[in-house]
C-alpha positions in Angstrom: -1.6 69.3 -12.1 -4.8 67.9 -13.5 -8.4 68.8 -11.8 -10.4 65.8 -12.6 -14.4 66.2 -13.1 -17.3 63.6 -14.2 -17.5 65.4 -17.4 -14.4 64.1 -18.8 -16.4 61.2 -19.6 -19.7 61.4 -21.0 -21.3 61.8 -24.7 -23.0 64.6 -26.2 -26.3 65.0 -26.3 -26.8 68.3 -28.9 -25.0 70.9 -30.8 -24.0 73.5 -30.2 -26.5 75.2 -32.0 -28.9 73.3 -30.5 -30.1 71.8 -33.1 -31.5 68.5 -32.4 -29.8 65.3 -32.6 -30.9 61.3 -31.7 -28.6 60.2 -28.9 -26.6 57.4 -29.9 -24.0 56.8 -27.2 -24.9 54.1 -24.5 -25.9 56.3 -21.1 -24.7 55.3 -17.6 -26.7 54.5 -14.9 -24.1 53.9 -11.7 -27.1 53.7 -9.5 -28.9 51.4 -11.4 -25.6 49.0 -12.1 -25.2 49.2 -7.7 -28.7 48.4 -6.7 -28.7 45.3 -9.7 -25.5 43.7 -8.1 -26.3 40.5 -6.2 -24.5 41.1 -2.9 -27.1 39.6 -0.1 -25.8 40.4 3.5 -24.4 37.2 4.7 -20.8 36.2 6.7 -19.8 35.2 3.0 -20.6 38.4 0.7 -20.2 41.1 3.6 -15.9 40.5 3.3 -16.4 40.3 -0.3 -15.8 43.8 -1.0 -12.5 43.6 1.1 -11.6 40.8 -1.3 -12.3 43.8 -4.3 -10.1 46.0 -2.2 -7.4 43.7 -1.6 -7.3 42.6 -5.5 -7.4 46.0 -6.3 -4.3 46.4 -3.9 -2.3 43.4 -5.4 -3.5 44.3 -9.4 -1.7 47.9 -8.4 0.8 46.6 -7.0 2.1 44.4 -10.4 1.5 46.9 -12.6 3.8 48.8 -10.2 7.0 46.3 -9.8 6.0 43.5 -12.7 4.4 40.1 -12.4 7.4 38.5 -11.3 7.9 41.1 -8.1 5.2 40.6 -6.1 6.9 40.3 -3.5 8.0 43.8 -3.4 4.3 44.7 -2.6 3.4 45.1 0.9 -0.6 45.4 1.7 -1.6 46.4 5.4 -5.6 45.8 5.9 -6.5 47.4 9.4 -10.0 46.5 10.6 -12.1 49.6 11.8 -13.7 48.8 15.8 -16.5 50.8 17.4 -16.6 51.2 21.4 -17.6 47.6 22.3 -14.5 46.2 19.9 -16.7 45.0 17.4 -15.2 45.3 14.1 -17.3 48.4 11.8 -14.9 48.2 8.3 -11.7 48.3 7.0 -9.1 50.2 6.1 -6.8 48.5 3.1 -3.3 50.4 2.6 -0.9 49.3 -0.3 2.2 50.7 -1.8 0.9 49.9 -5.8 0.9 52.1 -8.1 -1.3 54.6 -6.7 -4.4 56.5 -8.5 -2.4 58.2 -11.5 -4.7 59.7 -14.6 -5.5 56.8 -16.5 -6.1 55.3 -13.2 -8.8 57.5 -11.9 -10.0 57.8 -15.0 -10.8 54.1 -15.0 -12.1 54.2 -11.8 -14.9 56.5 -12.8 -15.7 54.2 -15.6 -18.6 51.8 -14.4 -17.5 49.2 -16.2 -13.9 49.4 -17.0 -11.6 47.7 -19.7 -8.4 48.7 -18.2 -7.7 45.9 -15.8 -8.7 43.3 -18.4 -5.1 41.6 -18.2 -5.3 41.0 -14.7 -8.8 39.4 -14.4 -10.7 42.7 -13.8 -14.2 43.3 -14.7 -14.4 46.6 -14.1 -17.2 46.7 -11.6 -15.7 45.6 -8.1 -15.5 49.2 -6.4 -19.1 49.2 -7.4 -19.8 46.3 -4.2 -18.4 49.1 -1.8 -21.6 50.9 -2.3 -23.6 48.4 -2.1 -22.1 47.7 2.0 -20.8 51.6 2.5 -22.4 54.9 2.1 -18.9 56.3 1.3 -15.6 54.8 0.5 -12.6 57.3 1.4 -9.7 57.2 -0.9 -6.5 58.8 -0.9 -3.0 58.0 -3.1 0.2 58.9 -3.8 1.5 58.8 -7.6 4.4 59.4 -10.0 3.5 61.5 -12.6 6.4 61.7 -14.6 8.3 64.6 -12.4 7.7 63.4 -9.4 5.3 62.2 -6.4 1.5 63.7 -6.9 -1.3 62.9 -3.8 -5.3 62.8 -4.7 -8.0 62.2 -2.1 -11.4 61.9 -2.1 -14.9 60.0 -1.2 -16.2 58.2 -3.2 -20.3 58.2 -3.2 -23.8 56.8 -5.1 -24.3 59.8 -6.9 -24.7 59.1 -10.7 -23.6 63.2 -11.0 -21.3 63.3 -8.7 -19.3 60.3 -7.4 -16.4 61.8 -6.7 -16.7 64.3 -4.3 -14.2 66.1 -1.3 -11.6 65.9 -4.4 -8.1 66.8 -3.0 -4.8 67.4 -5.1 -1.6 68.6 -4.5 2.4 67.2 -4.2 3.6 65.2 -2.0 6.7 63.3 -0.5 5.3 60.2 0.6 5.4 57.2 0.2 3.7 55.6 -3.5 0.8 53.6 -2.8 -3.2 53.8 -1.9 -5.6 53.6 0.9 -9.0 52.8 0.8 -11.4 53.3 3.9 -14.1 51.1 3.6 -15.7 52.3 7.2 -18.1 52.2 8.6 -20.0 49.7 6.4 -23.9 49.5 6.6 -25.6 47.9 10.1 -27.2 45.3 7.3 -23.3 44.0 6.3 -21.6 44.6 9.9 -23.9 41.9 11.7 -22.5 39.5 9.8 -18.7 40.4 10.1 -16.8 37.9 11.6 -15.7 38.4 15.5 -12.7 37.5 15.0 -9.1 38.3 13.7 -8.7 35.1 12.9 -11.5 33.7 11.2 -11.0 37.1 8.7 -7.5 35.7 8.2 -8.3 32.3 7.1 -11.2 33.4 4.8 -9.1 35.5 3.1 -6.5 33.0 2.7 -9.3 30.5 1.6 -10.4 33.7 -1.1 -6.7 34.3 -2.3 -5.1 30.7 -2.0 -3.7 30.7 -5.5 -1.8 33.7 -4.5 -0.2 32.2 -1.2 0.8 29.1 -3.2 3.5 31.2 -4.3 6.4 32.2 -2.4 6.7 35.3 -4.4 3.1 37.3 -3.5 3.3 40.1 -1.6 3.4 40.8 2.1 -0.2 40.9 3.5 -1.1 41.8 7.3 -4.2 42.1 8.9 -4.4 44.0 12.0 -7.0 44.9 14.7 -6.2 47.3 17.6 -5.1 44.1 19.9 -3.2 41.6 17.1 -1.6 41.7 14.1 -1.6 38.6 11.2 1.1 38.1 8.4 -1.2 36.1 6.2 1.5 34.0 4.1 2.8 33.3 7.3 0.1 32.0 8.9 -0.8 30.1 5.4 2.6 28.3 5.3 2.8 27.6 8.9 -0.9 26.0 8.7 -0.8 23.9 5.5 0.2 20.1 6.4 0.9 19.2 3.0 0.4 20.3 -0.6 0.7 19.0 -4.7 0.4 20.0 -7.6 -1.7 17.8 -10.6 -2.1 18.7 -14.6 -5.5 19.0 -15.1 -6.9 18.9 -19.1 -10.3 18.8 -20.8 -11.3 18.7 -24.6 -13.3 21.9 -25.4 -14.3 22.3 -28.8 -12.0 19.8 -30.2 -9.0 21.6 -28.3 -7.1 20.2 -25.5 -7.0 22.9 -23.0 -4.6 23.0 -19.9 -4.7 23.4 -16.3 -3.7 23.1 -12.9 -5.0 22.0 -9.7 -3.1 22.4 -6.3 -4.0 20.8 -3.8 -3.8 21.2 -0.1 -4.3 19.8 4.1 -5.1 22.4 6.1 -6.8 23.8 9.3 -10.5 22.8 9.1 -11.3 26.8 10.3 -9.9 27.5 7.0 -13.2 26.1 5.5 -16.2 28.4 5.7 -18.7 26.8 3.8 -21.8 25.4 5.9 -22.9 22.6 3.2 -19.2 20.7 3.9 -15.8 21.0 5.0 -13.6 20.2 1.7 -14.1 22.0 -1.3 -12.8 22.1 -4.9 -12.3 25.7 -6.1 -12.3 26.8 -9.5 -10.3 30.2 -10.0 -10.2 33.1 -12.5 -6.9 35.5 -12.2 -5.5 34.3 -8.9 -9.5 34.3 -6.9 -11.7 31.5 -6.0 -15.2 31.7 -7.9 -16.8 28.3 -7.6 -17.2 25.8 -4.3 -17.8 22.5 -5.0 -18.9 20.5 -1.8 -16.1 17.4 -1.9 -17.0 15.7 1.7 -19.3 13.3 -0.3 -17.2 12.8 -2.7 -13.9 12.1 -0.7 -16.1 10.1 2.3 -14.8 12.9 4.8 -15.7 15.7 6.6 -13.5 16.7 9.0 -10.2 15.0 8.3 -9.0 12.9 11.2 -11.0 15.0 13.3 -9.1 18.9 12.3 -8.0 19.2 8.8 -9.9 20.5 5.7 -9.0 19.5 1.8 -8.7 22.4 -0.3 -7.8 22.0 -3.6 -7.8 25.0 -6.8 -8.3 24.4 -10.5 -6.6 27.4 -12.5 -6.1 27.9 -16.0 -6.5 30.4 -19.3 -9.7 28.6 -20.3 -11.4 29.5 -16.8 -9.9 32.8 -16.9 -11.9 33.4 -19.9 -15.3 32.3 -19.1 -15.6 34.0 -15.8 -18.8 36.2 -15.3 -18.3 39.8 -14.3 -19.1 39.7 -10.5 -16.8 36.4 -10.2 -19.7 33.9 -9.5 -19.9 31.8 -12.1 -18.4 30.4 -15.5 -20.3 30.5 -18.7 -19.0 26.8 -19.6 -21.3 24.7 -20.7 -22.2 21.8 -18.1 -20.2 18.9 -19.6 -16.6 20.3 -19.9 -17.5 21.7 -16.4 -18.5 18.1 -15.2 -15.8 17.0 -17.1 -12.9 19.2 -14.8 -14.8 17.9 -11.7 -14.1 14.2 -12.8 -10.6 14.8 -13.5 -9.7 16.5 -10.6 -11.4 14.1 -8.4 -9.2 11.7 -9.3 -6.2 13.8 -8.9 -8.0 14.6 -5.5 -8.6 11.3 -4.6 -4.7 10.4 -5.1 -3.5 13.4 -2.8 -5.6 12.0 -0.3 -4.7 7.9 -1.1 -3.9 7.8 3.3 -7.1 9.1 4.4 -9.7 7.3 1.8 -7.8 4.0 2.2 -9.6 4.5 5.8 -12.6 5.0 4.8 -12.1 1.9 2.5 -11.5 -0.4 5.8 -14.4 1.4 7.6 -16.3 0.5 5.0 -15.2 -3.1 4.4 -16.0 -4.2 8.0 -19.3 -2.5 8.0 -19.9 -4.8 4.9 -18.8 -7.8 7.0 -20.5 -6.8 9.7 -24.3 -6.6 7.3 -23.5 -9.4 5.5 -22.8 -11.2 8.7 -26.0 -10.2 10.8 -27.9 -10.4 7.1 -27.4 -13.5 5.6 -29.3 -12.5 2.5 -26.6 -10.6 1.5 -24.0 -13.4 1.8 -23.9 -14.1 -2.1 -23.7 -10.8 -3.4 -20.7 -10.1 -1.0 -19.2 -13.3 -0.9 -16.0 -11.1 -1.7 -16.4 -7.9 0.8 -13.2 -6.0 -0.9 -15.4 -5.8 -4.4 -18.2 -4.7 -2.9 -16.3 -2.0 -1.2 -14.9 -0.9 -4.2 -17.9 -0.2 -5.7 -19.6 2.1 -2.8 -19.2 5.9 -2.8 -16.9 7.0 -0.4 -19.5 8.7 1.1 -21.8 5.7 1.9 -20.3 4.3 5.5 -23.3 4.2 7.6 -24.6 0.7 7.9 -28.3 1.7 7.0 -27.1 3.1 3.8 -24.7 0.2 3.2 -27.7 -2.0 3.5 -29.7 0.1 1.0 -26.3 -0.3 -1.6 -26.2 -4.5 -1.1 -29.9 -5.0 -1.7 -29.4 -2.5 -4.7 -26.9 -4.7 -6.2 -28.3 -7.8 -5.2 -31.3 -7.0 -7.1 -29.1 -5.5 -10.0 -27.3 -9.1 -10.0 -30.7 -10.9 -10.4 -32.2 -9.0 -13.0 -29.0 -8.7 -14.9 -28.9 -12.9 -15.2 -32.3 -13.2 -15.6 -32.4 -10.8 -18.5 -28.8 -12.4 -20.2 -31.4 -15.7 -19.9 -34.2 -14.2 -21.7 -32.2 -12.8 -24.3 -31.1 -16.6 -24.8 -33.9 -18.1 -24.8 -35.4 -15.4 -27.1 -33.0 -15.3 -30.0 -32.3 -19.1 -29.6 -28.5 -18.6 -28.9 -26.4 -21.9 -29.1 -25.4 -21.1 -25.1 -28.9 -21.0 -23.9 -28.6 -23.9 -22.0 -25.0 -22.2 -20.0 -27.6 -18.9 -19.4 -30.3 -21.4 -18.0 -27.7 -22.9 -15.3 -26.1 -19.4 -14.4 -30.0 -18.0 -14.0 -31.0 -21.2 -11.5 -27.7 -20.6 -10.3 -28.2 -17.3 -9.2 -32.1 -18.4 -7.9 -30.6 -21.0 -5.8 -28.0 -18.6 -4.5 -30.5 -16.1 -3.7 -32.9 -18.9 -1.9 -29.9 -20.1 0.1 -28.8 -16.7 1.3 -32.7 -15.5 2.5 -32.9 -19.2 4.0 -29.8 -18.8 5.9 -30.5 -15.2 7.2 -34.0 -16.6 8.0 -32.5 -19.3 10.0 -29.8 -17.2 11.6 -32.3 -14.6 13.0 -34.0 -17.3 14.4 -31.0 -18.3 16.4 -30.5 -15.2 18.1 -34.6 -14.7 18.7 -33.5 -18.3 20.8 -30.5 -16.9 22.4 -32.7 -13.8 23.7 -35.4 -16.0 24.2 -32.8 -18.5 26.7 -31.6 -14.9 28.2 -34.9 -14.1 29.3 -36.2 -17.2 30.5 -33.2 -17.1 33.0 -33.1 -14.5 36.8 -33.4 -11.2 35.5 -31.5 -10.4 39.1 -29.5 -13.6 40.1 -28.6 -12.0 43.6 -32.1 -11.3 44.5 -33.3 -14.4 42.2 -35.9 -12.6 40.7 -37.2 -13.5 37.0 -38.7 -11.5 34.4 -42.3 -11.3 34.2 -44.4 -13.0 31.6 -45.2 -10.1 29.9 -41.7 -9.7 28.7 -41.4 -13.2 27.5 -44.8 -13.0 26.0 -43.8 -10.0 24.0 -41.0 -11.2 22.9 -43.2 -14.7 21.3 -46.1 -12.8 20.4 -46.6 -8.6 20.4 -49.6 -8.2 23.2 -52.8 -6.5 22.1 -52.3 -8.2 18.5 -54.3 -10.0 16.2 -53.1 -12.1 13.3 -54.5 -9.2 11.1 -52.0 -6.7 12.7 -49.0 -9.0 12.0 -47.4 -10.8 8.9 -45.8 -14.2 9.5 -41.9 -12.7 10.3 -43.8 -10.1 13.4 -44.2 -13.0 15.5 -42.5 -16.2 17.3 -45.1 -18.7 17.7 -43.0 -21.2 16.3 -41.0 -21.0 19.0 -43.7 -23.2 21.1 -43.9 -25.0 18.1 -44.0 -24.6 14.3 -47.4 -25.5 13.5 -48.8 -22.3 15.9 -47.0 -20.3 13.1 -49.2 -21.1 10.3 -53.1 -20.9 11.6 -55.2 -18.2 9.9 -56.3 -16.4 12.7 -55.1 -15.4 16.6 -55.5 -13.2 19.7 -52.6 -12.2 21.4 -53.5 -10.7 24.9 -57.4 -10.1 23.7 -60.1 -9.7 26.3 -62.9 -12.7 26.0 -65.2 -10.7 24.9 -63.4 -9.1 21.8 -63.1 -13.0 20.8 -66.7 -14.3 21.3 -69.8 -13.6 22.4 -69.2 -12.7 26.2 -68.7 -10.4 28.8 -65.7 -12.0 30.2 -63.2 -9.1 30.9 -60.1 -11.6 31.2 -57.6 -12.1 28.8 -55.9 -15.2 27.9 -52.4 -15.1 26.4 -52.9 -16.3 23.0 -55.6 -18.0 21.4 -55.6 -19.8 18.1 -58.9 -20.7 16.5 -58.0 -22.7 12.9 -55.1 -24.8 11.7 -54.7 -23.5 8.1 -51.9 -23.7 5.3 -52.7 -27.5 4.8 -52.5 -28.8 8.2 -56.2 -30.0 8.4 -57.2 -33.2 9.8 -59.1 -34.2 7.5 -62.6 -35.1 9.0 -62.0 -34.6 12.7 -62.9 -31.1 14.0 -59.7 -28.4 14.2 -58.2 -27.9 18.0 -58.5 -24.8 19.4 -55.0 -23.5 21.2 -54.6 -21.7 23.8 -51.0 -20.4 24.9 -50.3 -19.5 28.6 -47.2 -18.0 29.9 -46.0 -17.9 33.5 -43.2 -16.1 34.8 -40.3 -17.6 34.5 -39.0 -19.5 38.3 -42.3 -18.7 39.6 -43.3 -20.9 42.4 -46.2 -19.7 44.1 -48.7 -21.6 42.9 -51.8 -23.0 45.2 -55.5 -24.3 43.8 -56.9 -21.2 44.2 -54.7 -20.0 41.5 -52.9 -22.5 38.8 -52.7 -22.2 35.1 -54.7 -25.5 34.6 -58.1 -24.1 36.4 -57.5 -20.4 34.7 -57.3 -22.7 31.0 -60.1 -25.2 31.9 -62.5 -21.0 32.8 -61.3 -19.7 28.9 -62.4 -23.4 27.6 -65.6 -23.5 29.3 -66.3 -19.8 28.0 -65.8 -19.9 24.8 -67.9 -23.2 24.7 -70.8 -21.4 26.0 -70.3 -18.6 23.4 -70.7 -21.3 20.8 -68.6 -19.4 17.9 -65.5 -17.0 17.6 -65.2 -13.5 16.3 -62.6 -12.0 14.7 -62.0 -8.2 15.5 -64.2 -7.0 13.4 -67.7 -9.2 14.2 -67.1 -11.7 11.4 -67.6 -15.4 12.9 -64.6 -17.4 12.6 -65.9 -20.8 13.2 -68.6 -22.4 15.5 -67.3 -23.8 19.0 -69.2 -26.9 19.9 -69.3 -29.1 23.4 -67.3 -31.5 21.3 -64.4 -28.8 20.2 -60.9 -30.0 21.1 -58.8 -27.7 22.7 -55.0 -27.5 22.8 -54.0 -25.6 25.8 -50.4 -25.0 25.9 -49.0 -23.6 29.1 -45.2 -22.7 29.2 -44.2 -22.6 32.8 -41.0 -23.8 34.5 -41.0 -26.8 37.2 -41.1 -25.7 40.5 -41.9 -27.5 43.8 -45.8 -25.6 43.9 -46.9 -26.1 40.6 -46.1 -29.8 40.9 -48.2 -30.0 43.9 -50.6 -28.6 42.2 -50.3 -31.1 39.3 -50.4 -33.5 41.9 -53.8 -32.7 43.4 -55.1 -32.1 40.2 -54.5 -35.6 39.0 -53.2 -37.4 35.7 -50.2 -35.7 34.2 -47.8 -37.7 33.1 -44.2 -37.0 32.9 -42.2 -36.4 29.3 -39.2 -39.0 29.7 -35.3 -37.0 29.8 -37.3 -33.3 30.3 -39.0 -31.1 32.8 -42.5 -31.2 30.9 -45.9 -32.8 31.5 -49.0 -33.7 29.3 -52.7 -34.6 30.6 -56.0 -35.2 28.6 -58.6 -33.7 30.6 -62.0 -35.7 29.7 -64.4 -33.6 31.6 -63.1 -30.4 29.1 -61.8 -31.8 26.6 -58.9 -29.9 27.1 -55.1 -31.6 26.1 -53.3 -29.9 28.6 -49.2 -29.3 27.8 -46.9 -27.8 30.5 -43.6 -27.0 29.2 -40.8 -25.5 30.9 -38.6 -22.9 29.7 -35.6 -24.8 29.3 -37.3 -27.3 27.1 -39.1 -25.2 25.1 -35.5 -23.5 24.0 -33.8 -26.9 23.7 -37.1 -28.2 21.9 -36.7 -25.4 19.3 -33.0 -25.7 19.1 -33.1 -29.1 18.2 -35.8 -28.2 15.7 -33.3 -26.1 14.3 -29.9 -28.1 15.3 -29.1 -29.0 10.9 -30.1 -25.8 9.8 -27.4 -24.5 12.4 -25.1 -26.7 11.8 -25.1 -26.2 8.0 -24.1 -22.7 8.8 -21.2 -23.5 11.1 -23.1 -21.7 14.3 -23.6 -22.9 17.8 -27.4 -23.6 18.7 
């Protein structure tokens, strides 16, 4: 029987003469080598050291029965509770090989060589101090003769690490425990609460080892439940392939393989996504790689995760020592991710061939309600194949179609310019494909332009109808006036597309300057609080009459099916007081002071008023005197000398139809119903 101490290993450091001598053995620093490990308290790192533990277990138990015998392994990992059942540790018993001399021996090495065949970087037990103040260890082992048993704690003492040693025979059973209980308050906040969500993650951690029938028999266990991990693994994947996977490194084809799997979506315990790509080292998961974008998916149908893991020698031999990271360079790295996406993206041919259609309406469905569009996705199915899988939403498939669309027009404009500059003999073919493609783009923004007008009408008809038919009560002018002209607006506040003044009729849309729902006195000089509708002040963009002075409009809207008017209270009286205001002002303003043009006694004004026909508001017509009827319509027209005011009363229905028929080719030509 040996007595192990911590001066089996070490260099000297004199003679024994002591004489003098310059050290030139590299000294240790356990301590040191602990505190510079990156293990952050989190859910993800604090079960990492159970992952150490359990590879440890697995690593023992092939040098123990072979590579080929896993299965003869059997791996119990109990988790520690305190009082309230919350788990504190865990406890990780194997029947491996157990801690025999050159075991230990590598154990007290900080950065051990010994398990370099199986993956190991020597520096795994190392993470148990960094979560637990001491690790308990006890084993059974054949030395030759027969069964030998060693115990001990193991501590952060860069003298002593090894400390409560125990020897002596035994007749148990081979194998190793490890107590890693209770770990630090730090760690144990973050454990999982449950039996289950420990079982998956380790799954997740050690999938390349549960792809294989022949891996050893794990169970986790807590005081209430008990969890055969291949089991469970089996039971939960809903399907599973395998796919070659190469890359050219350094002129050499290298080989791997990625397996691929369906499983429970708990499995997944990543917050940035629910699918992910692992890349392996030695049988354990090292790199995530976030595939939700990639595959258009998060959840699949609603419950399952994707999984798949890329092994092979070449990642076995890059791997870092803590198992974070690969010291590939970026483009064979990029190049594996490109190559298993597609591998990826044929295991799940079902599910993205879903996401195709989704996306394929949604195109429809933009193109459709954004005519502009209609050219570049003439054929939906192309564009569809060009979109990531991940863009579905239709703002973002919006964003993708104008992307292209402009990609298409500066890629045949260009092609044209290069034509025209190196005088190629098909300049002429470039020139038609470029005006082509202009009067393809013109048609498209014409047509969406056109369309949106359409259903501004249809809302426009839907308003101007009994907002409650039982109760026949209308909407209030306010709403229909909104919906022609924002209120509190000024033709400074809005471009030409922010209003529908060409709804009333197509000229209103072009003057330079209006009020919508201004007081008087924001418009002239005046202290006349009230607040006409809209008022436009100067026909611009070429519609001058030449010599004769510019009309002045003014819009009125009444509620829809109102009929309460008396003489007290019309539209023509409440027009004729705005006229007769502004007259005595003498000039309008703009919003800002600046005189927009003079007002003289000799200023015509327009006053439109859009109000339906209704018994009282043709008596009042009446006792006003000279309107005149519009033949086949509900609409009346009166020039009023004293004012010289052209009075227009239009009724709802014929301003729609009016507009309509404005509109009825255009409509036509696009194969909609006015």
């Amino acid at each position: 029987m040996r007595v192990f101490h911590s001066r089996d290993v070490g260099y000297d450091v004199g003679n024994s003469e002591g004489i003098g001598m310059a050290e030139t053995g590299w000294l240790s620093d356990p301590i040191g080598r602990i505190n510079n490990l990156s293990l952050a308290p989190s859910p993800k790192n604090t079960l990492q050291p159970l992952f150490e533990a359990l590879m440890n277990s697995i690593h023992a138990i092939e040098e123990r029965f072979g590579k080929d015998k896993l299965s003869s392994g059997i791996i119990e990992i109990e988790m520690t509770e305190n009082d309230e059942g919350s788990y504190t540790g865990f406890v990780i018993t194997d029947n491996g090989i157990g801690m025999n001399a050159d075991n230990m021996i590598s154990f007290r090495k900080s950065d051990s060589m010994k398990k370099v065949r199986f993956g190991g970087k020597g520096v795994g037990r190392l993470l148990w101090l960094k979560v637990a103040d001491k690790v308990g260890i006890s084993s059974n082992y054949h030395n030759g003769a027969g069964i030998e048993s060693i115990s001990f704690d193991f501590v952060a003492d860069p003298n002593e690490p090894i400390s409560n040693l125990k020897e002596g025979s035994s007749s148990g059973g081979i194998g190793t425990t490890v107590r890693l209980t209770p770990i630090k308050t730090a760690y144990a906040l973050h454990m999982p609460a449950k039996l289950e969500t420990i079982a998956v993650r380790t799954v997740a951690h050690f999938i390349n080892y549960f792809v294989n029938i022949d891996c050893p028999k794990i169970t986790l266990l807590d005081s209430k439940a008990s969890i055969d991990l291949l089991d469970k693994f089996t039971s939960d994947v809903v399907r599973d392939q395998n796919y070659p996977i190469s890359v050219l490194v350094d002129g050499e084809n290298r080989k791997l393989s990625l397996n691929c799997f369906l499983v429970p979506k708990n499995y997944s315990d990543d917050e940035k996504g629910t699918n992910g790509l692992f890349f392996g080292a030695h049988g354990r998961a090292v790199t995530r790689y976030e595939m939700d974008s990639v595959i258009g998916l998060k959840a699949i149908d609603g419950k399952y995760a994707f999984f798949g893991y890329l092994e092979g020698n070449i990642l076995n031999e890059a791997v870092n020592d803590t198992r974070t990271e690969f010291s590939l360079g970026e483009d064979p790295i990029d190049d594996l991710k490109r190559e298993c996406i597609v591998a990826i993206q044929s295991f799940l041919a079902k599910e993205i061939g879903q996401v195709r259609e989704r996306q394929l309406q949604t195109i429809i469905e933009v193109r459709n309600e954004h005519l502009r569009f209609y050219n570049i996705a003439k054929d939906p199915q192309e564009i569809a194949g060009k979109l990531s899988l991940s863009t579905q939403k239709d703002e973002d498939i919006f964003v993708e179609m104008s992307r292209q669309s402009l990609r298409q027009y500066k890629k045949v404009r260009r092609q044209f310019a290069e034509a025209k500059k190196k005088d190629l003999p098909d300049i002429d073919q470039k020139a038609k494909e470029y005006v082509a493609e202009l009067q393809d783009e013109s048609l498209s923004s014409l047509a969406e332009y056109i369309y949106k007008r359409k259903l501004i009408l249809d809302m426009f008809d839907e308003k101007s109808a009994f907002a409650d038919v039982d109760a026949e009560k209308a909407h209030y002018e306010r709403v229909v006036h909104e919906m022609i002209c924002p209120l509190g607006t000024t033709k400074s506040d809005l471009n030409y597309e922010d209003h529908n003044l060409w709804v009333i009729d197509d000229r209103l849309a072009f003057y330079s300057y209006f009020n919508s729902d201004k007081q008087l006195k924001a418009q002239a000089t005046s202290s006349d609080p009230r607040r006409p509708d809209v008022t436009l002040f100067d026909l611009g963009m070429g519609f001058e009459k030449g010599a004769s002075p510019e009309p002045i409009t003014i819009v009125e809207f009444k509620r829809p099916k109102r009929d309460d008017y008396t003489m007290a209270d019309n539209p023509f009286t409440q027009v004729q007081d705005y006229v007769e205001e502004l007259r005595k002002a003498g000039e309008a303003m703009r919003f800002d002071g600046r005189v927009i043009r003079t007002i003289e006694d000799n200023t015509p004004f327009m006053c439109q008023i859009v109000a339906d026909d209704t018994p009282s508001l043709r008596h009042v017509m009446k006792r006003v005197g000279g309107f005149y009827k519009k033949a086949g319509s509900k609409s009346y027209y009166r020039w009023d000398e004293g004012f010289k005011v052209f009075m227009e009363v239009t009724s709802y229905a014929d301003l729609i139809s009016g507009a309509k028929a404005r509109h009825a080719a255009f409509f036509d030509k696009l194969g909609i119903a006015p």
